[in-house]
KOLRO-907036 format. One record per residue (C-alpha): residue in three letters; chain; residue number from 1; x, y, z. Coordinates in Angstrom, 1 decimal, padded with zeros to 4 digits, always signed. Example, Ala and Ser with C-alpha at 12.3 -4.5 7.8 and 13.67 -1.06 7.14 Angstrom:
// KOLRO-907036
<node><residuo>ALA</residuo><cadena>A</cadena><num>1</num><xx>+012.3</xx><yy>-004.5</yy><zz>+007.8</zz></node>
<node><residuo>SER</residuo><cadena>A</cadena><num>2</num><xx>+013.7</xx><yy>-001.1</yy><zz>+007.1</zz></node>
END
This chain:
// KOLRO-907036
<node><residuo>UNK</residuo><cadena>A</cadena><num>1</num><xx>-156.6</xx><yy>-044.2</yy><zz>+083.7</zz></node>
<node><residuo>UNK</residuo><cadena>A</cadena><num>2</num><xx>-153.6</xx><yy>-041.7</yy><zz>+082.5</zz></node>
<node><residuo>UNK</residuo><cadena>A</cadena><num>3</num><xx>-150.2</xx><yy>-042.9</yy><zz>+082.9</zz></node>
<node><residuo>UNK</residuo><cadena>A</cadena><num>4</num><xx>-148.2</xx><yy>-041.0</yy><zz>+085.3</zz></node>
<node><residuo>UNK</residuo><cadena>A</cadena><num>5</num><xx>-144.6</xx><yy>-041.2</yy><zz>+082.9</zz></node>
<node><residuo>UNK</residuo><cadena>A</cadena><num>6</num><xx>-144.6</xx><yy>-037.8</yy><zz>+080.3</zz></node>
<node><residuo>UNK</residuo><cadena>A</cadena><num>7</num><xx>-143.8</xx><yy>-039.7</yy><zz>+076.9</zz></node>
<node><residuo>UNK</residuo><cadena>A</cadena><num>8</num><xx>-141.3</xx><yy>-038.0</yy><zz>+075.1</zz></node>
<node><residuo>UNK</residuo><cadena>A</cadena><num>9</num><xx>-141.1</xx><yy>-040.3</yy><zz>+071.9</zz></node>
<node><residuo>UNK</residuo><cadena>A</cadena><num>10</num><xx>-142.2</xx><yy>-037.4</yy><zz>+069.6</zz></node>
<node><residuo>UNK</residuo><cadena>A</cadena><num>11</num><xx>-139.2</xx><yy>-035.8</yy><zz>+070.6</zz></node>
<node><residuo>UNK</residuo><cadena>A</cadena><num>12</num><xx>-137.0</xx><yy>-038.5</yy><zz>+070.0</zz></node>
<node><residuo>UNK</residuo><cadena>A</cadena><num>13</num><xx>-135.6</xx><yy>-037.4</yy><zz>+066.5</zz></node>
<node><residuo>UNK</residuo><cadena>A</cadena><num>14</num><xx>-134.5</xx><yy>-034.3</yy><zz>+067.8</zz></node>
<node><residuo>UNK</residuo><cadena>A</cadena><num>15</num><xx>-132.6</xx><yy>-035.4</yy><zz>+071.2</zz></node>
<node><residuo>UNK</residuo><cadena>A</cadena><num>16</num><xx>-130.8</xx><yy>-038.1</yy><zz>+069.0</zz></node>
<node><residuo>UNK</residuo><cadena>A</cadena><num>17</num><xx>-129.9</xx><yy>-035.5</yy><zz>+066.3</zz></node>
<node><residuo>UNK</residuo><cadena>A</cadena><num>18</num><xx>-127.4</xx><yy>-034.2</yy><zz>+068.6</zz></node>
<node><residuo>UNK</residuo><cadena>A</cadena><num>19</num><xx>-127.9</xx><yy>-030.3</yy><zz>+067.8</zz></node>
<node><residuo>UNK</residuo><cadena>A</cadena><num>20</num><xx>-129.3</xx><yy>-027.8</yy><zz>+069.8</zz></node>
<node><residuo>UNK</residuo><cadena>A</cadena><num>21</num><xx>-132.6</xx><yy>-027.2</yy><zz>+069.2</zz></node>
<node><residuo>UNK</residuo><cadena>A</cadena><num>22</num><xx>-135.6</xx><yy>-025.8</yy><zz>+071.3</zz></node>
<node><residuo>UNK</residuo><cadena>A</cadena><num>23</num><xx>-139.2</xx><yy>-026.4</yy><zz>+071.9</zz></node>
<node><residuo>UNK</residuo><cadena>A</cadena><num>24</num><xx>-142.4</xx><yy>-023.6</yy><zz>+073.0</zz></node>
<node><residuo>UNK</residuo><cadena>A</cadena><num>25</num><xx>-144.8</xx><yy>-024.5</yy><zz>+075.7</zz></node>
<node><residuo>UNK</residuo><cadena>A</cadena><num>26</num><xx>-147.2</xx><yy>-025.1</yy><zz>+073.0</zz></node>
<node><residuo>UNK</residuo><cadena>A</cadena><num>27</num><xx>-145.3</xx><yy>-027.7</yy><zz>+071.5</zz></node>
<node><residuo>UNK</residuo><cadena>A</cadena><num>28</num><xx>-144.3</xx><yy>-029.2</yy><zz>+074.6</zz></node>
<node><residuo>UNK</residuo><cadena>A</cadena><num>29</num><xx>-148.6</xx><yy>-029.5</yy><zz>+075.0</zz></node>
<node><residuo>UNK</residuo><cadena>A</cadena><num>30</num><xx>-149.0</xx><yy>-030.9</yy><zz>+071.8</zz></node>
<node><residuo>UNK</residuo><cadena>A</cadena><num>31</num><xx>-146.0</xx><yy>-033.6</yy><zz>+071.6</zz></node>
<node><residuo>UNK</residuo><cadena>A</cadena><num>32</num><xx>-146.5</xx><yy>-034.7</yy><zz>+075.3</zz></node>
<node><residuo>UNK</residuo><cadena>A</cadena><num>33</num><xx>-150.2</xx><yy>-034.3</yy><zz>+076.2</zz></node>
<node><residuo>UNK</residuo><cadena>A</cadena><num>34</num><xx>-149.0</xx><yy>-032.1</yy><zz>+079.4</zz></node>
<node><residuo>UNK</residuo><cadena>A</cadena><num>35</num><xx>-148.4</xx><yy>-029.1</yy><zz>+080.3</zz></node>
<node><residuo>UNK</residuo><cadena>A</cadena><num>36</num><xx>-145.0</xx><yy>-028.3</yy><zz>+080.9</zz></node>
<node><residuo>UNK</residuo><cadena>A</cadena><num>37</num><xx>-143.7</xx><yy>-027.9</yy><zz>+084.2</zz></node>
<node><residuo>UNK</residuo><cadena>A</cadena><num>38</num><xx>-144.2</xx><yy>-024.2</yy><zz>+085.4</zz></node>
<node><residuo>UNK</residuo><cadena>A</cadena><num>39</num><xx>-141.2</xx><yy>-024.1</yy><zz>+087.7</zz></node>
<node><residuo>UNK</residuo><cadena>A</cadena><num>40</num><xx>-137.7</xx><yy>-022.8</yy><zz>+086.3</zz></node>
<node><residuo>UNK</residuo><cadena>A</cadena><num>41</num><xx>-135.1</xx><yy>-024.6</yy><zz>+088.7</zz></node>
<node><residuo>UNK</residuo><cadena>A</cadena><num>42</num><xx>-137.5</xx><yy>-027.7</yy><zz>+088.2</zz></node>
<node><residuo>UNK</residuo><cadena>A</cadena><num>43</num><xx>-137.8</xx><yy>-028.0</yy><zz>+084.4</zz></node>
<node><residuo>UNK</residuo><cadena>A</cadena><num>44</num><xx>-133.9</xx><yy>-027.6</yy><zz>+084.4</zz></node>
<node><residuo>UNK</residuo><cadena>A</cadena><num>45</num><xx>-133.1</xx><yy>-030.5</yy><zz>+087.2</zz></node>
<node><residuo>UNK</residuo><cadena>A</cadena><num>46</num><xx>-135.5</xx><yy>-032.1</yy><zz>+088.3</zz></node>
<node><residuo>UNK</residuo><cadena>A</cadena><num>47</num><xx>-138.2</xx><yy>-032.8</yy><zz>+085.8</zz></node>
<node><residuo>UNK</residuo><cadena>A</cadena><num>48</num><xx>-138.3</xx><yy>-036.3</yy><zz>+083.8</zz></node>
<node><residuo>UNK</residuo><cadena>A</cadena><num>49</num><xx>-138.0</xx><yy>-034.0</yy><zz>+080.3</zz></node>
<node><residuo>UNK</residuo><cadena>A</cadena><num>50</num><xx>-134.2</xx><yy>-033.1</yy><zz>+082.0</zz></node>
<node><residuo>UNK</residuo><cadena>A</cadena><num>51</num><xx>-133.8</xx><yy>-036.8</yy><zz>+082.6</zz></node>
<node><residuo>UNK</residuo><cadena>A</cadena><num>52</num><xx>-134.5</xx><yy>-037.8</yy><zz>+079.3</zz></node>
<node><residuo>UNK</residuo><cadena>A</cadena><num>53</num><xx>-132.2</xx><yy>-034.6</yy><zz>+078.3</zz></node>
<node><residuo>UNK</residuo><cadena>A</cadena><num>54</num><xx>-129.4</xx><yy>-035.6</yy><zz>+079.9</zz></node>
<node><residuo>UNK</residuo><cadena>A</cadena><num>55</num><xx>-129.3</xx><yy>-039.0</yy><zz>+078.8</zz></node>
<node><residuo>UNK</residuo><cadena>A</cadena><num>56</num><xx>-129.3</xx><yy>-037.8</yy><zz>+075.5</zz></node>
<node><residuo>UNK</residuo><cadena>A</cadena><num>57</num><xx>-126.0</xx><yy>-035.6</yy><zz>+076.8</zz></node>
<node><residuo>UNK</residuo><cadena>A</cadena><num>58</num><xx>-128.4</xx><yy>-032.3</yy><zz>+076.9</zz></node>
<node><residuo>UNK</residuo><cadena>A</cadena><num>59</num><xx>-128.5</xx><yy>-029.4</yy><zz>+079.4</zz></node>
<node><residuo>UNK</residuo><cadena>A</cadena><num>60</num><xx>-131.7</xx><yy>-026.8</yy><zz>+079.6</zz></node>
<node><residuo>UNK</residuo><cadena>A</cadena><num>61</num><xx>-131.3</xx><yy>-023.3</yy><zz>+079.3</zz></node>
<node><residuo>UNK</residuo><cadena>A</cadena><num>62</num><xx>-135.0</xx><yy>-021.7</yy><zz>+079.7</zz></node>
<node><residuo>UNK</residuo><cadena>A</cadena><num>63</num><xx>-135.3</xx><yy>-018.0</yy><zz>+078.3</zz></node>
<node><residuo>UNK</residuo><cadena>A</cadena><num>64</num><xx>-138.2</xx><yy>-016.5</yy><zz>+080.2</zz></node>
<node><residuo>UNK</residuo><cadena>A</cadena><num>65</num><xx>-141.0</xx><yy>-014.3</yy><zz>+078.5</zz></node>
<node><residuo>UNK</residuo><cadena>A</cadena><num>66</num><xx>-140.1</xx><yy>-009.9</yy><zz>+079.3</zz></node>
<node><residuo>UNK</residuo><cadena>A</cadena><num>67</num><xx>-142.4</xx><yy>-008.1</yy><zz>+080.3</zz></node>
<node><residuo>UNK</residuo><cadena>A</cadena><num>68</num><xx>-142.2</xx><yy>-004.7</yy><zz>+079.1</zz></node>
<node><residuo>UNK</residuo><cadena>A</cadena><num>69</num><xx>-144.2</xx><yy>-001.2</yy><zz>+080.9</zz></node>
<node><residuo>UNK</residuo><cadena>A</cadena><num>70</num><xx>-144.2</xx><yy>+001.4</yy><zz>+079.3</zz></node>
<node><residuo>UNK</residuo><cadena>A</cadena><num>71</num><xx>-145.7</xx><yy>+004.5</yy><zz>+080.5</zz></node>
<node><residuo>UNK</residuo><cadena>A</cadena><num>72</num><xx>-148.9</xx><yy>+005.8</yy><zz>+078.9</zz></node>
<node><residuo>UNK</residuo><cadena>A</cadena><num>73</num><xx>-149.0</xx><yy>+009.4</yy><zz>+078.0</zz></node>
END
């Protein structure tokens, strides 16, 4: 049975290094076993990785991927 609590221990060193730092979907997969949460306002307030963020005196800023058309000639 699969715990229901995201553990964050693998990112540990970097909250308690106290400089900014950031992480890819990818490694958020690999370090926590889930995928991480798919909703902007969410991942920034509401999700336990902005808990464990702000207790380490953190904020999340989330740069979204561009998508770029360019017309074909």
């Amino acid at each position: 049975m699969m715990s229901n609590k995201v553990d964050f221990t693998k990112f540990l060193p970097l909250l308690e290094s106290n400089e900014e730092f950031s992480i890819t979907e990818k490694q958020y997969l690999k370090n926590t076993g889930r995928e991480m949460p798919k909703g902007t306002y969410y991942l920034k307030h509401c999700s336990a990785f902005s808990r464990e963020a702000k207790k380490h005196g953190y904020s999340i800023e989330v740069n979204e991927r561009t998508i770029i058309l360019k017309k074909a000639i």
